[in-house]
Each structure stands twice: as C-alpha cells, then as structure tokens.
N, C-alpha and C positions, 0 to 999 in steps of 0.2 A: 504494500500500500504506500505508496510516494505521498512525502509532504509538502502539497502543494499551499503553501502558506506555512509562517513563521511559527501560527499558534494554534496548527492543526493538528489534533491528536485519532483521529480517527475520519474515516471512510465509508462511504457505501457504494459497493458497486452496482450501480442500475441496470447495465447492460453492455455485455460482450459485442465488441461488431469485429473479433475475428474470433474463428473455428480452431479446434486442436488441428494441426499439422499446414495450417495455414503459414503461407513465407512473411517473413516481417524483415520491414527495412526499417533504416532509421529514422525515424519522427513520424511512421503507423501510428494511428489512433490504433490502440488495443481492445479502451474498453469508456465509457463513461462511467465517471467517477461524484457521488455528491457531496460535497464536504458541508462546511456551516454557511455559506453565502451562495453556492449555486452549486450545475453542476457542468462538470467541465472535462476533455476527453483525456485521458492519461495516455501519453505517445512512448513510444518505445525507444528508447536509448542506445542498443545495441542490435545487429539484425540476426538472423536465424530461422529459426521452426519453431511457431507457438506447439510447446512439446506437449504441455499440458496445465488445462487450468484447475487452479486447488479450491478457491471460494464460486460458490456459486452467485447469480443474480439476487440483488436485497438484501445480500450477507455486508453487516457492518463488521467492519473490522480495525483493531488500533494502528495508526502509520510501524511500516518496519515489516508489518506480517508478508510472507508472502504469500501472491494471489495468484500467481500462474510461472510456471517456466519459461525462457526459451533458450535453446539451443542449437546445435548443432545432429544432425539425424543421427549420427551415432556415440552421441553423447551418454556418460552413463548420471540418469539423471534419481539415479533409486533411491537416494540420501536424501535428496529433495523431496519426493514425493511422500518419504515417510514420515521427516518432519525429522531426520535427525544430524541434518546438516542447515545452517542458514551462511548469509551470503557475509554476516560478520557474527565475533562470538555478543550476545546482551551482557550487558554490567550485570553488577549483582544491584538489585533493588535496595536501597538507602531507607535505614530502619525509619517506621512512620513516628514523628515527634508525636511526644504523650500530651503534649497542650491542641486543640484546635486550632487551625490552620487559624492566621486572619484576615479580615474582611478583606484586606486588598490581595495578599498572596489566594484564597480562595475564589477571586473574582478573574484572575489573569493567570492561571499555574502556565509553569513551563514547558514546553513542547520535549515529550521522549525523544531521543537517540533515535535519529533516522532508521538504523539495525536493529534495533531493541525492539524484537517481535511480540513477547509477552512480557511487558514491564510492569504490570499491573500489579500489587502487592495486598496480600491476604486485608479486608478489611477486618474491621474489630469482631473478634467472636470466631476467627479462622475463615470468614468468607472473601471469596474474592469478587474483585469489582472492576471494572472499565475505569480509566482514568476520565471520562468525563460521566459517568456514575457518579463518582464516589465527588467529585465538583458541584455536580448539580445537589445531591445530596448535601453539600458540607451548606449550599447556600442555602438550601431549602429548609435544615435545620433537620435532618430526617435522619434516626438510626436505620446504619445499612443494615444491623441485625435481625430488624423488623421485616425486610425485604427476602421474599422466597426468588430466588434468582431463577431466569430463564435459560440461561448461557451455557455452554457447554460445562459441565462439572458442578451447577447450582451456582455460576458465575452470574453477579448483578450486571446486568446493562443499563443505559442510557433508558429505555423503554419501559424497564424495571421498576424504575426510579421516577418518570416523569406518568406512569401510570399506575403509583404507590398511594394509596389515601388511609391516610392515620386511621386509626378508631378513633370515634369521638368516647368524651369519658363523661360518663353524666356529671350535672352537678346538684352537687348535695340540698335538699329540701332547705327553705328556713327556719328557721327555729320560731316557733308562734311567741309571740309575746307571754309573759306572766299573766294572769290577771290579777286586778287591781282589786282585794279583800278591804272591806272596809269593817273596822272593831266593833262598831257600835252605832246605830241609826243616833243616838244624840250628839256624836261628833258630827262635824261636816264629814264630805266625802274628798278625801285628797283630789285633787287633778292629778288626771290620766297621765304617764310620764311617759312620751313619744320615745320608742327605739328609736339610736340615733342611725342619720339617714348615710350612705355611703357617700365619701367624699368624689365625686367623677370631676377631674383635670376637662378643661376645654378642647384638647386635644385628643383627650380618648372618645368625651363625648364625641365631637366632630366626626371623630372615625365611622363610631357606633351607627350612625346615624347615616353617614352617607355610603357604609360600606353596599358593595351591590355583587356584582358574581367578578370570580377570579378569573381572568382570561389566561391561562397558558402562553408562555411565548414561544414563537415556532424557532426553528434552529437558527435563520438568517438572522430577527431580532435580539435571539441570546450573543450572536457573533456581535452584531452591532453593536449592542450594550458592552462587550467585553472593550472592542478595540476603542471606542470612543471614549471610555473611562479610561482605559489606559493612558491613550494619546493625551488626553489634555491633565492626566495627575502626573506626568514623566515630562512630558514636550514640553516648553515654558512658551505656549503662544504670544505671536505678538501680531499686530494689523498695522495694513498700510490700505488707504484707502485712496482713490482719485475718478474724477470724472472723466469721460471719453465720450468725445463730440461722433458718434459714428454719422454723422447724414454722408459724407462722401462713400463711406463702406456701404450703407444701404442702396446707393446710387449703384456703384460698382456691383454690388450682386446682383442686382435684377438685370446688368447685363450678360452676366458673367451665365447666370442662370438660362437666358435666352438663347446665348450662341450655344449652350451646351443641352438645351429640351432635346435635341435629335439623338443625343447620347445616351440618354436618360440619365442621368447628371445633375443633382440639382444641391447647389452650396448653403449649409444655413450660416445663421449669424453665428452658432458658434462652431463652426467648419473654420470661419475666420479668424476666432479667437484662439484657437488651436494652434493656428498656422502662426502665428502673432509670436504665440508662446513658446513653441519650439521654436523657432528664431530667436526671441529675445535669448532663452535660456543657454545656447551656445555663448555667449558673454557673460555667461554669472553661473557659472558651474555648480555654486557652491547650492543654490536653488534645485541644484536637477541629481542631487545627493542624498547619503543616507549616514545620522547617525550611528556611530558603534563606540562599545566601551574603549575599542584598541582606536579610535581615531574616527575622523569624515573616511568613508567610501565613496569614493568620486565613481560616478558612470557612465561611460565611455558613449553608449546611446541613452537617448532620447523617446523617452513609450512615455506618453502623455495620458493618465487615465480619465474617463470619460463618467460622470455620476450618473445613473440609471436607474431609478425608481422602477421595482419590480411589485406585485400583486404581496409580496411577506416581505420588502423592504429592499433597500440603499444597496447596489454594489456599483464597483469602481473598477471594469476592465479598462484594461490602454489600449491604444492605437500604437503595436510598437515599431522602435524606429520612426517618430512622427517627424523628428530631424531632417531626412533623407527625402520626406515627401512633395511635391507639390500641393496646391488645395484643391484642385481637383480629385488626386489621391486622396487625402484627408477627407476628401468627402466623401469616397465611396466606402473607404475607410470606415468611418463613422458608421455610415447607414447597416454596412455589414455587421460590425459589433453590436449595434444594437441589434440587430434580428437574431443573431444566434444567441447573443445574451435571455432571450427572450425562451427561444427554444431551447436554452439550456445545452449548447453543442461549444462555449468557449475553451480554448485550449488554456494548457496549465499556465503556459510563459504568461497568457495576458491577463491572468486573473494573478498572477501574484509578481508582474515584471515590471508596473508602473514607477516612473523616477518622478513625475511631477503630476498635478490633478488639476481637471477642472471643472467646477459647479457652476451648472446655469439653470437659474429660475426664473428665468424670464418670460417663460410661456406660463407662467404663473402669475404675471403680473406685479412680479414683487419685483421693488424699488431696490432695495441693496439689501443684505446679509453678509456675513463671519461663517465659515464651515472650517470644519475641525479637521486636522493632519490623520491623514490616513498611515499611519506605521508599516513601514520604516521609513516613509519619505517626507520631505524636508519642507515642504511649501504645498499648499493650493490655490486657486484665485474662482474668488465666488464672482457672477456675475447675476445681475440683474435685469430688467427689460428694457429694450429701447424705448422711448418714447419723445415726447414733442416737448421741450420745455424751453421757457424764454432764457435767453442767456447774450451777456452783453456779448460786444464785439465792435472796437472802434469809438466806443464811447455812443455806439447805439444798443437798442434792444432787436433781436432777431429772434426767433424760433428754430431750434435745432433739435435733430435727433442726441439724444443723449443715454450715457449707459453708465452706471456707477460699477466699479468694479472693486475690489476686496483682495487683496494676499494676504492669508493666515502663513507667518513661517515660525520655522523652529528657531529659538534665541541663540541654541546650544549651537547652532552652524552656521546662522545669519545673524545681522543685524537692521535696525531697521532704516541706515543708510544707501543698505547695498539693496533690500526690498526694493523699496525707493523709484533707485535707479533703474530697476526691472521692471516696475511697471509703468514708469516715463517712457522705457523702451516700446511697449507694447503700444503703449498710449500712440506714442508719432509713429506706428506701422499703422493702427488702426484707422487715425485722424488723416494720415498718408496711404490711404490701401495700394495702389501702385504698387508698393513694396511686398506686399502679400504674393504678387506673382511673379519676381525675379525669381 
C-alpha cells in the first residue's frame, strides 16, 4: 500500500484495472486507491508481470502492507505470497506510553515507516487495533476494550470504531423530598424548605438546549480537520493582500476564448491566475518550497495546486509542471483535473506533488478571503471575484474590473517583504496580460 501523502496511514483498494499475468511498464495504473481526500490510481514503479495480487477489492489496509506482486515470469515469488518475506524488515513497535496521548499528538499522529507492514500495537487489554482505530478512538474518548473487533485475529478497525455506540447507563431516580411533620396543630406550621435546585453554568445550559443529532464526519472532513489544525498550530501565517485592476485581462480573454471556440479551448479567469503565478514564482523560489526540520526544500518544478470543492469537501490536486506551460495548456490542464478529480481517477504525483496553491471564490461572489497553507507547502493566494468598482485614475473617477487577491505564506521561509514583491509581480502580468502569452 504506497503512501500517497505525508499523513496517510492506510488505504482502500477500490478497484484492480490490471489482471494477474498482465505486463506492467513503468507508471501503469495498477489499481485505484482511496485514501482520506479522494481516490486516486497507484502507478507502478518498476515493470514486469503482475504475478499476483494478495488484497482483494474494498480490503482496507495500513501503508507498507503488500497488495500484489510483480515480477519477472520466472521469479520465485513463494516468500511473498506466504507473507514471510517483505520488501524491508518493520521496526519493532515502541512500547504504548501509560499516560493518554494529547489532544494535539492524538489529532495529527505520525505517519508509519513506508515498510512497516503490521505496525499496529496490541491495544489495552491484548487487543489489536489499526492505527487510525485506535486515533479515532483516543479522540472519541472510547475504550478499544469495549470494541469486538472485525479484523483479521479480532483486530479493531476504522469501521469498528466509527460504528461503536456506548451503552447508555441509566440515571439514578431522585430522591423525593422528606416530608414536612408538623408537632402540634397549636404551633404554626414551618414553611416548606425547597430542595436546593442544581447549579447549571450558561454554557452547559446553552448546550443542553441546542444540542440536536451528531453528524459523523466522512473521511475527507476528518482529513480536512486534521491538516488545517495542523497547518495553522505549526505554520506561523502571515497575509499580504493587494488589489488587481483585471479589465484589460477580461478584455484579452474573450479574445483569446474566441480565436480558440474551434479548439474547444476555453480560458477562465483563473487559467490566468495560474499562468501569473507560475511565472511570478520562478523569481521567488522560496514561495514554491517546502518546510523541513533539516532546512527549506527548494523545488526544482512548479505543480501549482488547484482548490476543488467536492460533494464530502476541499481537495487540492496540481497542475504539475505548471512552469513549463503555456495558458492554453493551463487551460486544458485545469479542465482535465477537475473532471477526473470529480470521477475520482487522479494520479498519486498530483494529489500529493503540489509546491504552491490557488483558491478562487469568485464564482461565489465573495469579495476577498485568507485560506490556510496546505502542508508541506509554503504559500497560497486566495482570490476573489471580478467585478465593477469605481477606482481613481489621473485624478479622475472610472469604473474598473477589479479583483482582490490574498497570499497566506509560511513566516518560517518567507517574509512579508519578499510576499510582497510576488504578488506586485502577479499584479503587473495580470494588469499587463500580454505577458501571460510570451
């Protein structure tokens, strides 16, 4: 199972699209793969004979396991097949601390050893668990011991765990009040002494009262939730914001869009912004980078990811190599990603190879916003909608197409001088479009 992403712990295979004895060269789709954001096709690294596949269709399984062979026809693959060779030796599993994880290491764990096919460590009580069981577990608050596992050996899974419901535990009757005995009809009668009444905080009440049904969150939203917490309790965001006069860019597209209808061809506004950005960012490296604890990881191309609002949430394939493209390319580019993003057919490279991002809400209508660093990369730039606003010019008033646009970058590799400068760069390609088609 390849880990396609930095904080993928598991897999599901959906579907085979080759046969045992089928020839494989290098970079065959094998198989569709789903992880926590979509699902995306796993290409073959080396060529040979798909000798033989070990997990069947549906079968989730942790990164490191292996899912099928390939080799050579007269390969002896019988170690393989019986599970008692793997393709490295696994660590030994690191005794589970006696304290509960906390809140933030339980919300972000770190990704198993590529190789470490069963890393998975006996939960409390001698049971064993998936490592995003025993995650979802520690967040939901839930003994894995309560849980009858489905898994091979009475192993807890993911499914285990998100289709677990406590007992409920009754609660205890109240206790009735004393009654009030009175000594003697020629005394008065004391007044009645009220049991005192439960103290409830405006906060619990508040709950109380508006709690309504739990919605489950599907696997892309639990991703989302993880990487976006991440990103902004680790990344030190910062913003650089500026306006951009695009009316000569909207001028130029509906030409561009014209002479190219007989292509089927058609450029949007942000095909242009793309084009802008992979340009400016060959002059500011340090924007098209990646964090690491040994140093910046400078990278060499340019995959510009694209935000994509799906039916269960947010993903971010790239257009990669957007550097190398024209905006024609870029255009067709785009439209491509977004349709297989769609059917679920993206390759590994572009769902986890993006060096810079970009959000547009403008067919939303929204003025400007701030979007959050997608990990491990360095910058995004949110953009908003075109529209018509009066804006000086000569010491007159005019109406101009205008677009606000946003860099979130990372402090730890930028600053917000060199930002700055990158989105002035963008800004006079944009406000200059000309330059968009050298």
């Amino acid at each position: 199972m390849p880990q396609m992403g930095y904080d993928m712990l598991e897999g599901t295979v959906v579907r085979w699209l080759m046969t045992e004895g089928s020839e494989v060269n290098i970079g065959d789709a094998l198989a569709e793969i789903e992880t926590d954001k979509a699902v995306v096709e796993f290409e073959a690294t080396e060529p040979g004979l798909l000798r033989k596949i070990l997990v069947a269709e549906g079968a989730t399984v942790p990164v490191g396991q292996v899912i099928a062979i390939v080799g050579d026809a007269d390969e002896d693959i019988s170690a393989l097949e019986s599970g008692d060779a793997s393709p490295a030796p696994a660590p030994e599993p690191e005794p589970a601390p006696a304290e509960a994880p906390s809140e933030e290491e339980a919300a972000i764990p770190l990704p198993p050893p590529a190789a470490a096919a069963d890393t998975e460590a006996p939960a409390a009580g001698g049971l064993r668990a998936s490592p995003v069981a025993r995650r979802i577990a520690d967040e939901r608050g839930i003994d894995l011991r309560q849980i009858q596992g489905t898994g091979p050996g009475g192993r807890v899974t993911k499914n285990d765990v998100l289709n677990f419901e406590p007992a409920e535990v009754p609660s205890a009757a109240p206790e009735e009040p004393a009654p009030v005995v009175v000594a003697s009809s020629e005394k008065p009668a004391p007044t009645p002494v009220e049991p005192p009444k439960p103290v409830v905080t405006p906060s619990v009440a508040a709950q109380t009262e508006a709690a309504g049904e739990l919605v489950p969150m599907s696997r892309v939203r639990q991703q989302i939730a993880r990487v976006t917490a991440k990103s902004k309790r680790e990344a030190p965001h910062f913003y650089v914001s500026a306006e951009i006069d695009m009316t000569k860019a909207m001028d130029l597209r509906k030409q561009i869009n014209a002479t190219l209808e007989s292509e089927g061809v058609r450029v949007s506004v942000n095909d242009m912004i793309i084009r802008a950005c992979a340009q400016a960012l060959k002059g500011f490296p340090n924007l098209n980078s990646y964090y690491t604890d040994d140093g910046i990881q400078m990278n060499d191309g340019i995959n510009i990811g694209i935000a994509i609002a799906g039916e269960q949430g947010l993903i971010l394939p790239a257009i990669m190599e957007s550097g190398t493209m024209s905006l024609a390319e870029i255009a067709k580019a785009s439209k491509d990603l977004v349709e297989r993003a769609t059917k679920g057919t993206l390759h590994a490279r572009e769902y986890t190879g993006g060096t810079f991002a970009v959000s547009n809400l403008g067919m939303f209508d929204v003025t400007s916003f701030i979007a959050i660093i997608q990990p491990p990369q360095s910058a995004v730039l949110a953009v908003g909608t075109v529209a018509p606003r009066p804006i000086a010019d000569g010491g007159e008033i005019k109406v101009a197409s205008m677009m606000t646009a946003t860099i979130s970058a990372d402090h730890r590799v930028t600053d917000g001088a060199e930002s700055a400068q990158f989105l002035v760069a963008v800004k006079k390609m944009l406000e200059d479009p000309m330059s968009l088609l050298v």
